[in-house]
Structure formats: structure tokens, C-alpha cells
PDB file of N, CA, C and O in Angstrom:
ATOM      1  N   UNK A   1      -5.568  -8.587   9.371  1.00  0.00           N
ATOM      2  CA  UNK A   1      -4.210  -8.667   8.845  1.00  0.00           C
ATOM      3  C   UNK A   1      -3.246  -8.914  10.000  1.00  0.00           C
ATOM      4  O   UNK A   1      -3.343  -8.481  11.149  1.00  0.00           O
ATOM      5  N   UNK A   2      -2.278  -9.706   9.468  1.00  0.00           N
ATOM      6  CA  UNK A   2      -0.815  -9.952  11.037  1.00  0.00           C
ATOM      7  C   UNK A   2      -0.557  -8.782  10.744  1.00  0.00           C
ATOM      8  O   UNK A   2      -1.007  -7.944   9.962  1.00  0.00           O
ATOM      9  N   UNK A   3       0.762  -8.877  11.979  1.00  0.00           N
ATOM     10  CA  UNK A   3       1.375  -7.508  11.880  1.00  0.00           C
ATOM     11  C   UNK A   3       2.529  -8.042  10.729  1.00  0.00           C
ATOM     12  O   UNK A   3       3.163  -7.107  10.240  1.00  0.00           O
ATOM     13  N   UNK A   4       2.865  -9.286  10.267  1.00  0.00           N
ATOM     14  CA  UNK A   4       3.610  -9.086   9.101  1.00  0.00           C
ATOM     15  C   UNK A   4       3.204  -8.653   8.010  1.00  0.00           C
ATOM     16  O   UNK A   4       4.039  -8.548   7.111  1.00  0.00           O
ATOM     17  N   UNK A   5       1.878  -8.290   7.761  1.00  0.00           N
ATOM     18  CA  UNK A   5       1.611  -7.437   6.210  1.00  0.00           C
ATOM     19  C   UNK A   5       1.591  -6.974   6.776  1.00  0.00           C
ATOM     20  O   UNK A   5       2.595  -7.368   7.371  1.00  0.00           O
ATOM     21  N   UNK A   6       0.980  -5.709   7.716  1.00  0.00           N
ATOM     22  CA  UNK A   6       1.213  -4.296   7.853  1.00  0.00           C
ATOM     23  C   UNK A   6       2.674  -4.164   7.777  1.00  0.00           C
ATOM     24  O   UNK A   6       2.947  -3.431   6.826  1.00  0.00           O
ATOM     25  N   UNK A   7       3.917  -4.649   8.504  1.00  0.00           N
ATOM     26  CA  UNK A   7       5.512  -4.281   8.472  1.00  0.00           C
ATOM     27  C   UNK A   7       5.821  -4.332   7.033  1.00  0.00           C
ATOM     28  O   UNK A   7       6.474  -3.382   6.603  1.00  0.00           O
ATOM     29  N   UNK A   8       5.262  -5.840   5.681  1.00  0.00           N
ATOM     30  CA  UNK A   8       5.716  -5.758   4.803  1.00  0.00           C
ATOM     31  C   UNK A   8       5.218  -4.238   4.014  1.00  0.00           C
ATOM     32  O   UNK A   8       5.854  -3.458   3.306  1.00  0.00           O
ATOM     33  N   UNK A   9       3.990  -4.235   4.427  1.00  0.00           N
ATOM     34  CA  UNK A   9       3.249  -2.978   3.147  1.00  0.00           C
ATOM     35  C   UNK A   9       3.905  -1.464   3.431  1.00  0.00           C
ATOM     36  O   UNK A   9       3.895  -0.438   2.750  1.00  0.00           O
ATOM     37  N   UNK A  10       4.446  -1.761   4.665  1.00  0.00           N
ATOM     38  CA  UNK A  10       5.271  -0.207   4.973  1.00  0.00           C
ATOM     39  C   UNK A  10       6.507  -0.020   3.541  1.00  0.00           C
ATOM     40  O   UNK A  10       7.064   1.066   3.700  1.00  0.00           O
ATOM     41  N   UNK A  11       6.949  -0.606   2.505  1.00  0.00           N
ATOM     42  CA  UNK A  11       7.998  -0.702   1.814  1.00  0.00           C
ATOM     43  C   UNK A  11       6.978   0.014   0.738  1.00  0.00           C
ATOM     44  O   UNK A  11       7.370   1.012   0.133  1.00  0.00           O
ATOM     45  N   UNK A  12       6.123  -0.331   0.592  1.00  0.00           N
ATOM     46  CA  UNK A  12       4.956   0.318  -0.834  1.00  0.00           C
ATOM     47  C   UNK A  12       4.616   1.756  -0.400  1.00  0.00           C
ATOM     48  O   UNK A  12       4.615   2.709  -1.180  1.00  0.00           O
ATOM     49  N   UNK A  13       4.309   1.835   0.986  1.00  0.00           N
ATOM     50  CA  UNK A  13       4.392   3.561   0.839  1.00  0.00           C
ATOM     51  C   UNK A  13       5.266   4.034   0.651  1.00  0.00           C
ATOM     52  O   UNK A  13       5.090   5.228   0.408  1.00  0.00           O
ATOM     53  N   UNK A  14       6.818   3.548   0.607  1.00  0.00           N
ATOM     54  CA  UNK A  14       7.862   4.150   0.415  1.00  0.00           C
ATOM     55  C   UNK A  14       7.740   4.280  -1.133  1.00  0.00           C
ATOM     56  O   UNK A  14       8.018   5.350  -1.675  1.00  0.00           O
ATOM     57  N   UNK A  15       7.178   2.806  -2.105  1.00  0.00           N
ATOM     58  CA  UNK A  15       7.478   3.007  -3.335  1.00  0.00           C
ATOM     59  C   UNK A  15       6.709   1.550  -4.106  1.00  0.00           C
ATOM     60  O   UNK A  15       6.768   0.341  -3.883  1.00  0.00           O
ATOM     61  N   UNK A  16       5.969   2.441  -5.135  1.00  0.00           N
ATOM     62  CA  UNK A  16       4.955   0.965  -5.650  1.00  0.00           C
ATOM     63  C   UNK A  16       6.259   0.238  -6.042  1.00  0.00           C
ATOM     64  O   UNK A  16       7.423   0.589  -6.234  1.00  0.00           O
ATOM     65  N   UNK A  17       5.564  -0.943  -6.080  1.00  0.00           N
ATOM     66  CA  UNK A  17       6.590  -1.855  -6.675  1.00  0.00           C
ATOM     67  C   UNK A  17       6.803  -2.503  -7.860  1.00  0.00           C
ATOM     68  O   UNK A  17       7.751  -3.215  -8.189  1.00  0.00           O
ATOM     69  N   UNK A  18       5.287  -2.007  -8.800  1.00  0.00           N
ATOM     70  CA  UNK A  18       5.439  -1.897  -9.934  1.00  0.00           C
ATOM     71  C   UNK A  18       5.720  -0.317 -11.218  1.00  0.00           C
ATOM     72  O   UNK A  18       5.644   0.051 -12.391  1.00  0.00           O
ATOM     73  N   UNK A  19       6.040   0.047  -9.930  1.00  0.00           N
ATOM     74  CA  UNK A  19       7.032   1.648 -10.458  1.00  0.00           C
ATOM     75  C   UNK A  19       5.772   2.720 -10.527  1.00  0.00           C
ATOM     76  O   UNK A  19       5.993   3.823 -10.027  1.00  0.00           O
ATOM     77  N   UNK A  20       4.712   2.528 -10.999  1.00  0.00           N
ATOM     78  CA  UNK A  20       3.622   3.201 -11.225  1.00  0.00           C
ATOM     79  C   UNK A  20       1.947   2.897  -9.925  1.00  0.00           C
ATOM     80  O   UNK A  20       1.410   1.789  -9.899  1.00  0.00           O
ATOM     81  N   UNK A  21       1.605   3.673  -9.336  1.00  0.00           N
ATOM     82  CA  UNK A  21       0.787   3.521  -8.408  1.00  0.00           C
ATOM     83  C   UNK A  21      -0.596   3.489  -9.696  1.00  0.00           C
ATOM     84  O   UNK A  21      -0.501   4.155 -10.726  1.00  0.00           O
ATOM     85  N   UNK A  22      -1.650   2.724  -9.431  1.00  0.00           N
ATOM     86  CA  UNK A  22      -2.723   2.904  -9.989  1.00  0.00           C
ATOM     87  C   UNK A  22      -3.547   3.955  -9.500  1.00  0.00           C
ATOM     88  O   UNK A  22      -3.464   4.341  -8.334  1.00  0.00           O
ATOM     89  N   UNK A  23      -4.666   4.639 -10.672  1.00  0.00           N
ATOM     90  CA  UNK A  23      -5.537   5.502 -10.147  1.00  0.00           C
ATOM     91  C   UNK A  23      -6.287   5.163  -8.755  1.00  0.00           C
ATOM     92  O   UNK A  23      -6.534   5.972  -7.861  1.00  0.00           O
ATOM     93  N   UNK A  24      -6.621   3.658  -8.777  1.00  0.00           N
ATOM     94  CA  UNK A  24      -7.713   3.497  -7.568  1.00  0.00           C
ATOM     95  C   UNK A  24      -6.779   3.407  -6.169  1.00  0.00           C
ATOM     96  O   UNK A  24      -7.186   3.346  -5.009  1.00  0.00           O
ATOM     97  N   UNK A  25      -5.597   3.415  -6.587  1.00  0.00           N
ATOM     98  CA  UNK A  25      -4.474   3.088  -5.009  1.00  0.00           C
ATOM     99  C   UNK A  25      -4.884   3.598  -4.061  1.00  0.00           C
ATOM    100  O   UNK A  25      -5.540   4.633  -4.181  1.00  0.00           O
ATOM    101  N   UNK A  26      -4.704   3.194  -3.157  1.00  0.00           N
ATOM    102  CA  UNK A  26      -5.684   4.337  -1.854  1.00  0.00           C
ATOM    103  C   UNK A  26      -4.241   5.321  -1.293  1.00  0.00           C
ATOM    104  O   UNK A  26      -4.367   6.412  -0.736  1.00  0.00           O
ATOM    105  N   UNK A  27      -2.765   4.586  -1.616  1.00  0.00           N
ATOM    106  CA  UNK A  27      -1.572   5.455  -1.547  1.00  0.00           C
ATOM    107  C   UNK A  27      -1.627   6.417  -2.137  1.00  0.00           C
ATOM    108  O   UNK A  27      -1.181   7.405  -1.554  1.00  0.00           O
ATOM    109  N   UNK A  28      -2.131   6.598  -3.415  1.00  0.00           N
ATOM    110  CA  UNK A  28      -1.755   7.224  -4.646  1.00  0.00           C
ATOM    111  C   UNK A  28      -2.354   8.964  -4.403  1.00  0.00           C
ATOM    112  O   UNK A  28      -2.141   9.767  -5.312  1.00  0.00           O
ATOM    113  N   UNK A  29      -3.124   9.440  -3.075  1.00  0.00           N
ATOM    114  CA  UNK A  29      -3.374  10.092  -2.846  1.00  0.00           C
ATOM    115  C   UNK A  29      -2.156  11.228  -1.648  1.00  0.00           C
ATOM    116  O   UNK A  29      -2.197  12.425  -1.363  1.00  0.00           O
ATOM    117  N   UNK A  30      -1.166  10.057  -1.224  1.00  0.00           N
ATOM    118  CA  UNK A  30       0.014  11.047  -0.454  1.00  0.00           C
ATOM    119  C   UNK A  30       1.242  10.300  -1.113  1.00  0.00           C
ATOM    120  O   UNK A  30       2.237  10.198  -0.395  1.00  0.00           O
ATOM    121  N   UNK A  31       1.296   9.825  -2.241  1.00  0.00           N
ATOM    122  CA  UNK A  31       2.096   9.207  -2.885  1.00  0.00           C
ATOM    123  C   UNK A  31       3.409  10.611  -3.073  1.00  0.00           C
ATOM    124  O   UNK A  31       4.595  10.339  -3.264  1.00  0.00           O
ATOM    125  N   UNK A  32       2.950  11.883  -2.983  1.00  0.00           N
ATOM    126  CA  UNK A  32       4.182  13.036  -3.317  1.00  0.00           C
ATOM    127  C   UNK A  32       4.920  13.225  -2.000  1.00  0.00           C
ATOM    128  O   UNK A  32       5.971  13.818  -1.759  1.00  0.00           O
ATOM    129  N   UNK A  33       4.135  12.603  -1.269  1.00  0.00           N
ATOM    130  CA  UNK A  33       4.815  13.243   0.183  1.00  0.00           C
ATOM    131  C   UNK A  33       6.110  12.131   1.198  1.00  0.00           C
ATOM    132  O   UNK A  33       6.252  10.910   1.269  1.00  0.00           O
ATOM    133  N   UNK A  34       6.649  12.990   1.670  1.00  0.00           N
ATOM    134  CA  UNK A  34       7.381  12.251   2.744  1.00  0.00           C
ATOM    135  C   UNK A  34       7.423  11.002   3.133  1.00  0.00           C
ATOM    136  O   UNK A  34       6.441  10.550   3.721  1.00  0.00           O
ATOM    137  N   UNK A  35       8.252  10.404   2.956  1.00  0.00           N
ATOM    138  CA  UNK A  35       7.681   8.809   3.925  1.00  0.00           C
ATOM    139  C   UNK A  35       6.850   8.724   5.278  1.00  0.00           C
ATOM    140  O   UNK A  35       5.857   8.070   5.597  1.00  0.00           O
ATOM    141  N   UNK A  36       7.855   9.883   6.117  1.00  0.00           N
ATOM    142  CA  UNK A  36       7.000   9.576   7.602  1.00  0.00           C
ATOM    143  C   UNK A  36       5.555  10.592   7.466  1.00  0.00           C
ATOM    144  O   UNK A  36       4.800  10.780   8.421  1.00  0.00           O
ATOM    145  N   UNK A  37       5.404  11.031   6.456  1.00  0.00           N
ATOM    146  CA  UNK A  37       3.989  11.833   5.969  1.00  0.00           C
ATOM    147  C   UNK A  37       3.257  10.534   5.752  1.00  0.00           C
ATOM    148  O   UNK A  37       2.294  10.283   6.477  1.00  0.00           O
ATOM    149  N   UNK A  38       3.690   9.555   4.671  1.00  0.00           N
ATOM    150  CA  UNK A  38       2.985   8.454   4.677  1.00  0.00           C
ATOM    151  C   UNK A  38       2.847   8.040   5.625  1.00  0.00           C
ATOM    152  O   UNK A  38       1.755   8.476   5.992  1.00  0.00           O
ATOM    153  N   UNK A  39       3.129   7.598   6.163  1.00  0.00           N
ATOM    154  CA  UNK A  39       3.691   6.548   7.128  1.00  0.00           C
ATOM    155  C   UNK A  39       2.421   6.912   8.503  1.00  0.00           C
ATOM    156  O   UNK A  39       1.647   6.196   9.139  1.00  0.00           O
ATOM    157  N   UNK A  40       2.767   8.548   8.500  1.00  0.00           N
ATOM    158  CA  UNK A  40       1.628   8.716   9.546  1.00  0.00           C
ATOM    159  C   UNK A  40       0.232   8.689   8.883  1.00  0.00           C
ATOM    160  O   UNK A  40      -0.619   8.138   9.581  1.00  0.00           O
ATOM    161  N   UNK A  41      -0.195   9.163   7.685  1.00  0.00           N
ATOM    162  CA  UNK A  41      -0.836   8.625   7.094  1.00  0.00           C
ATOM    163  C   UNK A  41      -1.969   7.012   7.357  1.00  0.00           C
ATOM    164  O   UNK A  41      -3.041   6.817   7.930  1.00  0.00           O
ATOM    165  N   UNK A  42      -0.881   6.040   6.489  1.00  0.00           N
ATOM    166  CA  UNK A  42      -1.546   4.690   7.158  1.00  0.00           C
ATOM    167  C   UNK A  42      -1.608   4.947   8.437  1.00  0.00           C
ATOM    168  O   UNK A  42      -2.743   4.780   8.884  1.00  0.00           O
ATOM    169  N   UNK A  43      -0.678   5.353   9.345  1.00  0.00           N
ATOM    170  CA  UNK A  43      -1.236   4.691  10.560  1.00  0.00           C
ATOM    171  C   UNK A  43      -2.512   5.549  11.725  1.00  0.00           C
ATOM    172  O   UNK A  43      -3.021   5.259  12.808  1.00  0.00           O
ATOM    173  N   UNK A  44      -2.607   6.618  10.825  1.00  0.00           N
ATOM    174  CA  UNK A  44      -4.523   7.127  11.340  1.00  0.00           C
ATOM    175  C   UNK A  44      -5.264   6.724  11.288  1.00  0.00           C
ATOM    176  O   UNK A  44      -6.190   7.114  11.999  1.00  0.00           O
ATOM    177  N   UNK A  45      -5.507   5.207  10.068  1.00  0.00           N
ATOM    178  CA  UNK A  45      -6.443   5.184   9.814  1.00  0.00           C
ATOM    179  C   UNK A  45      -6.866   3.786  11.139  1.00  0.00           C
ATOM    180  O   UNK A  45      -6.008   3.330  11.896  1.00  0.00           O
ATOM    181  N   UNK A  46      -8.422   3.307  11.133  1.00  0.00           N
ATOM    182  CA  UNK A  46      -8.489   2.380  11.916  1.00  0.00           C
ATOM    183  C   UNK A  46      -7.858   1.235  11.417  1.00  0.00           C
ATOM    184  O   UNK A  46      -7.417   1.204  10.269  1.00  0.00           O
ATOM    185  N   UNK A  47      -7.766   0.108  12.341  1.00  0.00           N
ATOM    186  CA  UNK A  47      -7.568  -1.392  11.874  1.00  0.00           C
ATOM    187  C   UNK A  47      -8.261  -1.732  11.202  1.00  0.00           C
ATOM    188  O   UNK A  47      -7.723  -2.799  10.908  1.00  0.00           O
ATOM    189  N   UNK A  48      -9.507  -1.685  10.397  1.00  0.00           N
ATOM    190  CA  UNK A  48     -10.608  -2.115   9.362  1.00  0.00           C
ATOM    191  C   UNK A  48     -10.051  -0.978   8.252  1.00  0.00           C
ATOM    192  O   UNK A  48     -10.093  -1.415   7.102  1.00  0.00           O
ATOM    193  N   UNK A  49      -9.748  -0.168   8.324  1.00  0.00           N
ATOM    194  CA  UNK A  49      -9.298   0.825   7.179  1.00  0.00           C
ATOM    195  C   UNK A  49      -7.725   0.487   6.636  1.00  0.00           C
ATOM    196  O   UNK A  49      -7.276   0.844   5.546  1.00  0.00           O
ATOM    197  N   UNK A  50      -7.053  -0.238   7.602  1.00  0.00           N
ATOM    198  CA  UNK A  50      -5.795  -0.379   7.043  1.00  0.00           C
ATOM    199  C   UNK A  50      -5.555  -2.100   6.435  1.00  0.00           C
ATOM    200  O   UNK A  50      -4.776  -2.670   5.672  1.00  0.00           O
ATOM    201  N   UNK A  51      -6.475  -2.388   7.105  1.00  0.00           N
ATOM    202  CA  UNK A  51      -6.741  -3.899   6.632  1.00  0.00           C
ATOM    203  C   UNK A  51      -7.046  -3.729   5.041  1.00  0.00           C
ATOM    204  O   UNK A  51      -6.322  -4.243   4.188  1.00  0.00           O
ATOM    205  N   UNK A  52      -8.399  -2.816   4.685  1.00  0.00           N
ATOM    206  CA  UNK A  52      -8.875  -2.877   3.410  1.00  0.00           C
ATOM    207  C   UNK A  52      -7.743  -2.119   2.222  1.00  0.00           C
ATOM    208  O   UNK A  52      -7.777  -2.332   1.011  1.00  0.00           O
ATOM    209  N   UNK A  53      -6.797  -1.229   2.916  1.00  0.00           N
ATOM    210  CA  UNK A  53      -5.701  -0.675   2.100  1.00  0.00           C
ATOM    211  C   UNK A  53      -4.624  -1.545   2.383  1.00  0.00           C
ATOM    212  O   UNK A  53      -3.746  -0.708   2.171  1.00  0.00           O
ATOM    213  N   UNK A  54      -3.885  -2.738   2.748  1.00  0.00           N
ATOM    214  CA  UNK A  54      -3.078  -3.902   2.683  1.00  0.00           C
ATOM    215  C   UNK A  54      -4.027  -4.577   1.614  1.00  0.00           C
ATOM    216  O   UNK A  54      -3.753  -4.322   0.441  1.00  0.00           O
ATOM    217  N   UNK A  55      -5.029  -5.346   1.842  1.00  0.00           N
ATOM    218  CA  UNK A  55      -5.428  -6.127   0.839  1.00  0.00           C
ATOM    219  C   UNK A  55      -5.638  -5.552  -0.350  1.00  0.00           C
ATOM    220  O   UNK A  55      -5.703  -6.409  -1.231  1.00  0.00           O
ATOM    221  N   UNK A  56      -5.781  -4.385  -0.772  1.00  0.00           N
ATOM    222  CA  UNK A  56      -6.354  -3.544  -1.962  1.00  0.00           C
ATOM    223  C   UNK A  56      -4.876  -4.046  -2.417  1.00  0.00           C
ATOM    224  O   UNK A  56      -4.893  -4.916  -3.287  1.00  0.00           O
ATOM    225  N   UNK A  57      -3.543  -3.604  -1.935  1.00  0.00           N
ATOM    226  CA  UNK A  57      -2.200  -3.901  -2.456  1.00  0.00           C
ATOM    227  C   UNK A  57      -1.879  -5.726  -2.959  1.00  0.00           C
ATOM    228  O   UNK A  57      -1.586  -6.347  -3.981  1.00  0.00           O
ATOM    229  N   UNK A  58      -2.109  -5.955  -1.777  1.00  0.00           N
ATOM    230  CA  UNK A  58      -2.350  -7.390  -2.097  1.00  0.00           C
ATOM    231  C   UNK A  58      -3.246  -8.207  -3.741  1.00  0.00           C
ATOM    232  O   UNK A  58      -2.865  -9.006  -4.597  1.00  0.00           O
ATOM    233  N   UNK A  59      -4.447  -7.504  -3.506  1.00  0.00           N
ATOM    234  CA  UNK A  59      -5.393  -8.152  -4.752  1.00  0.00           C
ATOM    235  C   UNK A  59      -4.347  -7.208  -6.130  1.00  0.00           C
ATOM    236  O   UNK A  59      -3.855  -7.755  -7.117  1.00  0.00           O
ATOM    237  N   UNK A  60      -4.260  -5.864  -5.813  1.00  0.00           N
ATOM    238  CA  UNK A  60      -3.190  -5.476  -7.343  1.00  0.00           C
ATOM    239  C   UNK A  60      -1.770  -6.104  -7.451  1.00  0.00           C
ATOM    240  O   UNK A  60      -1.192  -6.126  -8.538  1.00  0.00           O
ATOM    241  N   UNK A  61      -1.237  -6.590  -6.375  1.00  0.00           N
ATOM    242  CA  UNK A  61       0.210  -7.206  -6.701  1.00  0.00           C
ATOM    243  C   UNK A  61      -0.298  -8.608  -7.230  1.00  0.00           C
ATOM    244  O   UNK A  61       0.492  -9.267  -7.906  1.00  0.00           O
ATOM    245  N   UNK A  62      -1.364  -9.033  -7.011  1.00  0.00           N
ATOM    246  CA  UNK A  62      -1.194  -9.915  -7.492  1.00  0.00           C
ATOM    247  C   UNK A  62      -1.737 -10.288  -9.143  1.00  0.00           C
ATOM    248  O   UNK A  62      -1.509 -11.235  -9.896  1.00  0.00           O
ATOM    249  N   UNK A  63      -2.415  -9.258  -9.243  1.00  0.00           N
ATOM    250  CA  UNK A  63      -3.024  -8.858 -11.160  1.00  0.00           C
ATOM    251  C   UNK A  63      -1.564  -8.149 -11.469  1.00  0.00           C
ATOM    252  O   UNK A  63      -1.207  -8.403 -12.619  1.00  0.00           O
ATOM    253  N   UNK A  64      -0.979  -7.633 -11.014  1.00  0.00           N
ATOM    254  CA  UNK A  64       0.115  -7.239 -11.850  1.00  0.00           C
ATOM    255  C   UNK A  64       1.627  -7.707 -11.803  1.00  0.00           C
ATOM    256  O   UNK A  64       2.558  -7.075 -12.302  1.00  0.00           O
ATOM    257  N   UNK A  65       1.737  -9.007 -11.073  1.00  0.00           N
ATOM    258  CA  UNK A  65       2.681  -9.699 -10.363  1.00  0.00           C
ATOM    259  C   UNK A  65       3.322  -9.931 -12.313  1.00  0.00           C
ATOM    260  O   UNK A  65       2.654  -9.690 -13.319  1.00  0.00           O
ATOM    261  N   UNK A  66       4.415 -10.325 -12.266  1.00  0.00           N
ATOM    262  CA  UNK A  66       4.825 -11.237 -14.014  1.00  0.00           C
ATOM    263  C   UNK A  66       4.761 -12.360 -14.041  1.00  0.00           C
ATOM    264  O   UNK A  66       4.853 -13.008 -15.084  1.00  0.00           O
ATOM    265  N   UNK A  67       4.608 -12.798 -13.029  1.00  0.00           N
ATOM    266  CA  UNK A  67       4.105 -14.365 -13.239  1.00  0.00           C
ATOM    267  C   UNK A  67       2.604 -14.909 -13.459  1.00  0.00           C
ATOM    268  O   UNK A  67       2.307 -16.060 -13.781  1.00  0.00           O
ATOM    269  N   UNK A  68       1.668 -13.771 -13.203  1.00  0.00           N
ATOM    270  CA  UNK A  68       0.872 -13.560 -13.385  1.00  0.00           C
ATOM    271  C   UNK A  68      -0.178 -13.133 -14.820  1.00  0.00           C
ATOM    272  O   UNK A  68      -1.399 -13.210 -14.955  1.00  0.00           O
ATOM    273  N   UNK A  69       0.781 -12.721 -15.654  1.00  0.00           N
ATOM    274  CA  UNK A  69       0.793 -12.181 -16.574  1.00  0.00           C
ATOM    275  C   UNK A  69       0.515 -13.061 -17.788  1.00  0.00           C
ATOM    276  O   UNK A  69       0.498 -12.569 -18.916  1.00  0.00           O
TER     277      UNK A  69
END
């Protein structure tokens, strides 16, 4: 991943963007907490772990995009 999806996907831990996080979200597990709780969150994990939680967002924005629909 660039570092422009990691900067964009920082806005989704703040807040899904289809209002509702799905069960499989890999957010949806510190979704109650703090931003910079998130925030430190993603950024523990490795570069192969944050890669596969950007694209996980990626493949659902785009099944649930409205143009999509």
C-alpha cells in the first residue's frame, strides 16, 4: 500500500463511511474507543497486517459504494 491509503484510511477509523462497520471489519473490534486508541491501534500492527486491513476497507467500500449498487 502507498502511504496515500494508509493517510486516506486514517478517516475510517475515525468513522465507517457507510455509518455502520460490518461484523467482519477488522476496525469493528476498537470501533468504541478513542481515535488516538485507534489510531495506535492500526499502527502496531506490521506493514503486511495493515496492508490486509486497508484493502479489507477497500474490497467493502467498494460492494457497498451506491454506485455500485
Amino acid at each position: 500500500m502507498s502511504l496515500y491509503e494508509y493517510l486516506s484510511f486514517y478517516g475510517t477509523l475515525y468513522e465507517c463511511p457507510y455509518g455502520r462497520r460490518l461484523p467482519d471489519c477488522p476496525v469493528k473490534q476498537v470501533e468504541n474507543k478513542p481515535f488516538g486508541e485507534k489510531y495506535e491501534w492500526f499502527e502496531s500492527h506490521t506493514k503486511q497486517e495493515k496492508d490486509s486491513i486497508v484493502a479489507h476497507h477497500q474490497q467493502c467500500s467498494a460492494k457497498r459504494a451506491p454506485c455500485n449498487k
